[in-house]
C-alpha positions as a Markdown table, in Angstrom:
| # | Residue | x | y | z |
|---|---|---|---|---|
| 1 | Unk | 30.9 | 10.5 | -7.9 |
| 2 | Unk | 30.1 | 8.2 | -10.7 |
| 3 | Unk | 26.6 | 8.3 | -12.1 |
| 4 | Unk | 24.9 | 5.4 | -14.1 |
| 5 | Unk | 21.6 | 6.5 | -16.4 |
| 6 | Unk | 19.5 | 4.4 | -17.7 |
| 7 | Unk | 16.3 | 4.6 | -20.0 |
| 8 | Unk | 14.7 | 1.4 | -19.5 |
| 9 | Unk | 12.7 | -0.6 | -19.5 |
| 10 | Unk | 12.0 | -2.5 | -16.2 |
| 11 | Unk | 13.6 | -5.7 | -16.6 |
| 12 | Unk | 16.3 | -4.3 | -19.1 |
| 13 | Unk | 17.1 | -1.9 | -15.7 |
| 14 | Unk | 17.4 | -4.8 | -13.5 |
| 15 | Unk | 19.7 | -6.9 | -15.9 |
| 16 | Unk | 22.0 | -3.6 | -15.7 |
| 17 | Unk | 22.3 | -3.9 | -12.0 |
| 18 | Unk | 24.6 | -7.4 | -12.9 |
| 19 | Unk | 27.2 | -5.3 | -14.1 |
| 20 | Unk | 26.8 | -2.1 | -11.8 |
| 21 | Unk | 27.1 | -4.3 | -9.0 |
| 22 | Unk | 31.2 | -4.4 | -10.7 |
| 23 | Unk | 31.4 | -1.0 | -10.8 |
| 24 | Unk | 32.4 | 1.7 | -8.8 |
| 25 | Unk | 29.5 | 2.5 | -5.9 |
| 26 | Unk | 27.6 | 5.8 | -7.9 |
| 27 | Unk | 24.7 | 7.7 | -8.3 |
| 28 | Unk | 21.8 | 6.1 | -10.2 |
| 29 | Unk | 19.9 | 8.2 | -12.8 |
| 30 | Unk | 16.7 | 6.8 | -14.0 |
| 31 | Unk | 16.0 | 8.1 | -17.3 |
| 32 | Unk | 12.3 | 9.7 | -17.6 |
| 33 | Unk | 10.1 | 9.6 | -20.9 |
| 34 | Unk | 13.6 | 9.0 | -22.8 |
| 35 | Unk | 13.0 | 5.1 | -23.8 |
| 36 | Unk | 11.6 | 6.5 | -27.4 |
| 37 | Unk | 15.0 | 8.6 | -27.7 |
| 38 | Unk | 17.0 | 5.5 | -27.2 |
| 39 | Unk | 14.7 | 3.4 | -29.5 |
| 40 | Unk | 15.4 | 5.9 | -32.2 |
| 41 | Unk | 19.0 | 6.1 | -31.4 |
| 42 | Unk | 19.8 | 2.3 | -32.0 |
| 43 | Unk | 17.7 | 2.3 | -35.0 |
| 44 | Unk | 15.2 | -0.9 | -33.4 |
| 45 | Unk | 12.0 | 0.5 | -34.8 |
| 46 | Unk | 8.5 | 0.9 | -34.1 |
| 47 | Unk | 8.7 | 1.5 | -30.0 |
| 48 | Unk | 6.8 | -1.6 | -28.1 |
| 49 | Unk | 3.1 | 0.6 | -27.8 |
| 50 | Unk | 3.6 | -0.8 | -23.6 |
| 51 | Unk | 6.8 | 1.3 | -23.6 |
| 52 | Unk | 5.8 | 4.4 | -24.9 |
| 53 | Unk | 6.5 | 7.8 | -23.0 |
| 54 | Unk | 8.6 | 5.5 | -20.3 |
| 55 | Unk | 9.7 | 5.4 | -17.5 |
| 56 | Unk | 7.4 | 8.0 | -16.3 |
| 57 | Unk | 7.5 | 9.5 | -12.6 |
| 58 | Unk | 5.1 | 6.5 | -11.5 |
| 59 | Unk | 7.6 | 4.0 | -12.8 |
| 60 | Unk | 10.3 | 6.1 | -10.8 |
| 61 | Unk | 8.2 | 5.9 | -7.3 |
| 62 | Unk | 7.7 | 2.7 | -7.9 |
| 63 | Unk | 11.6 | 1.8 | -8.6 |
| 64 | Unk | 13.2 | 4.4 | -6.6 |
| 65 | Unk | 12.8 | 2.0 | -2.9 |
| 66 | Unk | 14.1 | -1.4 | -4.6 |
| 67 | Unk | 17.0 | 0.8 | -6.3 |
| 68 | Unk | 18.3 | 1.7 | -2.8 |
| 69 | Unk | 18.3 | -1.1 | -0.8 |
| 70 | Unk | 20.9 | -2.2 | -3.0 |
| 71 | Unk | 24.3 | -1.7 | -1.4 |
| 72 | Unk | 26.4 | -0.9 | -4.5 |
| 73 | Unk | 24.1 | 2.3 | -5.1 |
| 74 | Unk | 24.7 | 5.5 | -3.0 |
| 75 | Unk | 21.9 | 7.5 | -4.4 |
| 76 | Unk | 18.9 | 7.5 | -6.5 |
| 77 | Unk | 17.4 | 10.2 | -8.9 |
| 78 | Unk | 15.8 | 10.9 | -11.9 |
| 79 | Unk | 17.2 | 12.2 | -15.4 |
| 80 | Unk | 15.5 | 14.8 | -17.8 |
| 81 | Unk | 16.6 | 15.0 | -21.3 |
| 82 | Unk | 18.8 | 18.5 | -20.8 |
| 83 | Unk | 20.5 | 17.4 | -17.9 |
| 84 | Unk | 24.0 | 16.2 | -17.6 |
| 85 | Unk | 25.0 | 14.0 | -19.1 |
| 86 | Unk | 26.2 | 10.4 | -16.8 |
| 87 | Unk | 29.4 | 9.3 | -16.6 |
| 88 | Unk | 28.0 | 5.6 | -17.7 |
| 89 | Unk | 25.4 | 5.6 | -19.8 |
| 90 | Unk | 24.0 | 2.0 | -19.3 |
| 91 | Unk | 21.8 | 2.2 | -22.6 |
| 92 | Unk | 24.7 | 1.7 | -24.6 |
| 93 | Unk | 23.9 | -1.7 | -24.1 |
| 94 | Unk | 21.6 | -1.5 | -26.6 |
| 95 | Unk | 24.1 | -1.3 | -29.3 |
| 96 | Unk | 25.7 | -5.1 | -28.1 |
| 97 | Unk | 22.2 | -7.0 | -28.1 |
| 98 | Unk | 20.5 | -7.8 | -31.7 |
| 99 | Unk | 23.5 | -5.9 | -32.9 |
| 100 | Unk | 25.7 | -8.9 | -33.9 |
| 101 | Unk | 24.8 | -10.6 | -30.6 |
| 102 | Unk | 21.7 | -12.8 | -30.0 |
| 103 | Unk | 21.8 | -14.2 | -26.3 |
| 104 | Unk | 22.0 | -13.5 | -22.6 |
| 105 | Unk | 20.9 | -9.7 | -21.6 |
| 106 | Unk | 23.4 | -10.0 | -18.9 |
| 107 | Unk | 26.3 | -11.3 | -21.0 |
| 108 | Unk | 25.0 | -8.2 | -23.1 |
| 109 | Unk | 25.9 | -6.1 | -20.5 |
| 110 | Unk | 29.6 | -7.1 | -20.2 |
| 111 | Unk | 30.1 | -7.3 | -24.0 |
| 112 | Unk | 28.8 | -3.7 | -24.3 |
| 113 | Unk | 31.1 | -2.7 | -21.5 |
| 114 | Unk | 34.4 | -4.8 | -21.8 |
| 115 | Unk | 33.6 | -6.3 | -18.6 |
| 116 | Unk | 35.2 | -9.9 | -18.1 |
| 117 | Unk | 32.4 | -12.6 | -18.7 |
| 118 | Unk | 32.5 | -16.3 | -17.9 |
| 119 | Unk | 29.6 | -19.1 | -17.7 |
| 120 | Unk | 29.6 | -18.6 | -13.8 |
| 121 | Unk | 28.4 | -14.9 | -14.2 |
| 122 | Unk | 25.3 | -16.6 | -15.6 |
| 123 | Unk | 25.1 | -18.1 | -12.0 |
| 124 | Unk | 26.2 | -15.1 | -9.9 |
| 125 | Unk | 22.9 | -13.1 | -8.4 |
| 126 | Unk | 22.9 | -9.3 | -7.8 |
| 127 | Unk | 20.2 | -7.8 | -6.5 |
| 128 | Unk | 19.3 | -7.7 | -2.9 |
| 129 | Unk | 16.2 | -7.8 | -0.7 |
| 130 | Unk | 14.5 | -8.6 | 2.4 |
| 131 | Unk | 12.5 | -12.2 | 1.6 |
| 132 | Unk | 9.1 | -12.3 | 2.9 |
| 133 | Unk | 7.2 | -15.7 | 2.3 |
| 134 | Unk | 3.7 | -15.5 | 1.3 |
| 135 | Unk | 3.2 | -18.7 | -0.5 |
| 136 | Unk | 5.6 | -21.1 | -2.1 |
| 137 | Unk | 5.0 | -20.4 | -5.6 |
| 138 | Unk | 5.0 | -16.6 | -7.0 |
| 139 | Unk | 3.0 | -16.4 | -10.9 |
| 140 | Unk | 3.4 | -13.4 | -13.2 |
| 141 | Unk | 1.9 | -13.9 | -16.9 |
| 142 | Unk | 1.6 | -10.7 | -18.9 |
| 143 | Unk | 0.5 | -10.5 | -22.2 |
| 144 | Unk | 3.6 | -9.2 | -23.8 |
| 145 | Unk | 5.9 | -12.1 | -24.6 |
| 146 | Unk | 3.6 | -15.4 | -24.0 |
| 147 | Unk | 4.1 | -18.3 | -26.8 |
| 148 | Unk | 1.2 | -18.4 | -29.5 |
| 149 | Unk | 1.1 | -21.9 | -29.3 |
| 150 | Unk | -2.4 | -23.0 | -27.3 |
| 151 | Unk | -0.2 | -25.6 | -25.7 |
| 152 | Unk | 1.2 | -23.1 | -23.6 |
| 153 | Unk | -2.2 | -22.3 | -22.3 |
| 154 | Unk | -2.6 | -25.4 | -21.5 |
| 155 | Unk | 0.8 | -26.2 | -19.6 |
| 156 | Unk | -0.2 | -23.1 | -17.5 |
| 157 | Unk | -3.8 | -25.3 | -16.6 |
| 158 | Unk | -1.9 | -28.1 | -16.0 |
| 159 | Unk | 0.8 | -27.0 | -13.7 |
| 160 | Unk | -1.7 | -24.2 | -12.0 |
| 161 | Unk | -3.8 | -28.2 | -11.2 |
| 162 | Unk | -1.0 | -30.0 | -10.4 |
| 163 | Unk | 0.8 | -27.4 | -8.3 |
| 164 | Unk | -2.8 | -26.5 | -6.6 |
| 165 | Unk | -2.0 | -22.8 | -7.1 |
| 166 | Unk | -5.1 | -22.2 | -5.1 |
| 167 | Unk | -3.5 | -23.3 | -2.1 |
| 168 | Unk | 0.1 | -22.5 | -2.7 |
| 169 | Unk | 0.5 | -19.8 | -5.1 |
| 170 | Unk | -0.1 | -15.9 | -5.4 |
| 171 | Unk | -0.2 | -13.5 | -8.6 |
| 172 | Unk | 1.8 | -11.1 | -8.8 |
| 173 | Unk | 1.3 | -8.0 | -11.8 |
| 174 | Unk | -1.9 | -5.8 | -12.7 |
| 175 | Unk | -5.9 | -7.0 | -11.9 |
| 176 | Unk | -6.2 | -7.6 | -15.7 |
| 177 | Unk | -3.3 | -10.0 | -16.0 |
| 178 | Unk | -4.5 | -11.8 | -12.9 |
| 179 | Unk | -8.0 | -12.1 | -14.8 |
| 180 | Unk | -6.9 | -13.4 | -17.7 |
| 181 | Unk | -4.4 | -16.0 | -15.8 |
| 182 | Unk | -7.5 | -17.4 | -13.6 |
| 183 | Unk | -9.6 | -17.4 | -17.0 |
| 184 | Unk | -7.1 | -19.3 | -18.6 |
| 185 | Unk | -6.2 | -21.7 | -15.8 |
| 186 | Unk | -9.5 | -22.1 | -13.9 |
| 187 | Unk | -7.8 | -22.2 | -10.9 |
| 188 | Unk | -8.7 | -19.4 | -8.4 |
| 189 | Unk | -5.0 | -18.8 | -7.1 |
| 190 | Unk | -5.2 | -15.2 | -4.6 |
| 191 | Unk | -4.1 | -12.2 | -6.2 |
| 192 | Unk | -1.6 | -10.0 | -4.1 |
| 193 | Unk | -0.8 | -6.1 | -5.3 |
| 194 | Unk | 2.0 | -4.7 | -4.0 |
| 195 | Unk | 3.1 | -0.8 | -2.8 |
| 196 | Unk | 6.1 | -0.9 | -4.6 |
| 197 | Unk | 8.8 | -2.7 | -6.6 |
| 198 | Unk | 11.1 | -3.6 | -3.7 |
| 199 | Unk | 7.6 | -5.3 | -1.5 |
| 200 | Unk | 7.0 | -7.2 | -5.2 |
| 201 | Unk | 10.7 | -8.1 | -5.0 |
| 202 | Unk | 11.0 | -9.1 | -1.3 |
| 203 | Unk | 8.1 | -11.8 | -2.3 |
| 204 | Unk | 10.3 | -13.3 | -5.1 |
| 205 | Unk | 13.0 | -13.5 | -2.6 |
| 206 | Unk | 10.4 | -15.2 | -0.5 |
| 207 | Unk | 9.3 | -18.2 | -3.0 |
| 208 | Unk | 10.2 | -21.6 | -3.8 |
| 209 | Unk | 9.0 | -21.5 | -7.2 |
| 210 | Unk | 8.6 | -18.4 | -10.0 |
| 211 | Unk | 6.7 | -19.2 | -12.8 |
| 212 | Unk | 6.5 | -16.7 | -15.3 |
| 213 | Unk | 6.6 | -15.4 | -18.7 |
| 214 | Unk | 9.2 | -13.1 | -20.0 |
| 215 | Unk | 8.7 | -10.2 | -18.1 |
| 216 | Unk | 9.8 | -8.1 | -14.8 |
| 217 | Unk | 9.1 | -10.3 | -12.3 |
| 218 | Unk | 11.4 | -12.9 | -14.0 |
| 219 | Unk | 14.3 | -10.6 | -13.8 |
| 220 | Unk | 13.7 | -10.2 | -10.3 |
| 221 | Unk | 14.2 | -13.7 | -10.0 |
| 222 | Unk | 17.1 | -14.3 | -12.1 |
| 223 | Unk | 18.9 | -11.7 | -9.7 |
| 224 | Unk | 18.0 | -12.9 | -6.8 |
| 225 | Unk | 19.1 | -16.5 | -8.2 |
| 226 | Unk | 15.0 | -18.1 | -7.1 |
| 227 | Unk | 14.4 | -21.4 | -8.8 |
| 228 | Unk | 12.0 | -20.7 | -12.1 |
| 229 | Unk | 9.7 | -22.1 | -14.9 |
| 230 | Unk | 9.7 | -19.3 | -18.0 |
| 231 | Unk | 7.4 | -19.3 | -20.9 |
| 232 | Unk | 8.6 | -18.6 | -23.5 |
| 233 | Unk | 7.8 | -17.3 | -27.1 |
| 234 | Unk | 9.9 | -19.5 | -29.1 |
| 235 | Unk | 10.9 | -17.4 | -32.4 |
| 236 | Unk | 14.7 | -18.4 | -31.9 |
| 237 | Unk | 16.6 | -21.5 | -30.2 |
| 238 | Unk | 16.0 | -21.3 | -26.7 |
| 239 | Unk | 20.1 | -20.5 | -26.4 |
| 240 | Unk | 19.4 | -17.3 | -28.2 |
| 241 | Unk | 17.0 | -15.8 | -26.0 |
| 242 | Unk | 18.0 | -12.7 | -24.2 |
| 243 | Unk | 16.2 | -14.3 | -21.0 |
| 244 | Unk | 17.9 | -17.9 | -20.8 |
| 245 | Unk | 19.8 | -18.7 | -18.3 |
| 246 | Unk | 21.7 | -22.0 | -17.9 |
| 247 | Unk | 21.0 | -22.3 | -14.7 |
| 248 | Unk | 20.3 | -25.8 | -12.7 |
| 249 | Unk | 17.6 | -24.5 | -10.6 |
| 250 | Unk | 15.5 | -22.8 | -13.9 |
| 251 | Unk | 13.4 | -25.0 | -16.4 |
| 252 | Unk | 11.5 | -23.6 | -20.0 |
| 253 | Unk | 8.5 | -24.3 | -22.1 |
């Protein structure tokens, strides 16, 4: 059977699912505390201090339920450094993106494994779920990859006011993000903690509306193809960003 490994991290994981959903049906590894090895590896630096020692067995339990209730993926399990090696190792991405190309993480993907890549792959969705509706609009903002600029702070106030998040929306992500997004926007939108990452992706498959920054719950909505509004951090043209998508249904600011 084939096997597929990869290191991380979690949205990194879900853009890889865009190209094993091409691939012959396998065995999915999830790489534990091996994210610093691959960071070393492809020469990117200092590791991201969030990253460090990932995924560990928590991140596994948490990704293990969403991982198989997708239909292109026979099995799950977790990889140690000393074990066999895969017969795709999806981390090899890492040597496409920054490396020569600047853009798309899922175009990445098909560059770093010859696949055949065309502007409707930025269209086609690939993960699956079960939606549940909770409220119209879903809101993740983490504190990793949010623009500088106070402006953006205040676009969050205004569309959190003219969206009346109170009423419509739920946060999604830890207590302290959720603190620091109803300290920021004033608005008192209900905070809803999941069990696990396929419940958090069922209620992305549920929404209307995403509105996030660059972070896990956005991939969960680019794969599941849900209309979104992305922050984002503005250091290259918005083309170049590994998270934009030229998509009808998904706006930036």
């Amino acid at each position: 059977m084939q096997t597929y490994r990869h290191s991380g991290t979690l949205g990194d994981l879900i853009y890889s699912l865009s190209i094993l959903k091409k691939m012959p049906a396998g065995r999915f590894l999830v790489a534990l505390n091996n994210i610093e090895n691959v960071i070393r590896r492809y020469n990117y630096g200092d590791i991201d201090p969030a990253h460090r020692g990932r995924f560990t067995l928590q991140d596994f339990a948490w990704l293990e339920p969403l991982l198989k209730r997708q239909s292109y993926i026979r099995e799950v399990d977790t990889w140690s450094v000393g074990d066999v090696e895969p017969t795709v190792d999806l981390d090899l991405f890492r040597g496409t993106l920054f490396r020569g190309f600047e853009g798309n993480y899922v175009e990445a993907y098909h560059r770093a494994f010859q696949l055949p890549f065309t502007q409707a792959d930025y269209n086609t969705t690939w993960l699956e779920a079960d939606p549940v509706e909770t409220r119209p609009i879903v809101v993740s903002r983490t504190a990793r990859y949010r623009s500088p600029s106070p402006a953006s702070d205040q676009q969050h106030r205004q569309m959190a006011q003219d969206s009346d998040l109170a009423n419509n929306g739920i946060f999604v992500g830890t207590e302290a993000e959720y603190l620091d997004y109803v300290k920021v926007t004033g608005v008192n939108i209900p905070y809803h903690q999941v069990a696990d990452f396929l419940e958090l992706a069922n209620i992305v498959a549920g929404a209307e509306l995403v509105v996030a920054n660059q972070n896990f719950v956005y991939s969960l909505a680019m794969g599941l193809g849900i209309s979104t509004i992305l922050e984002t951090i503005k250091i290259k043209p918005l083309q170049n960003n590994e998270c934009y998508f030229p998509r009808e249904n998904c706006q930036y600011f």
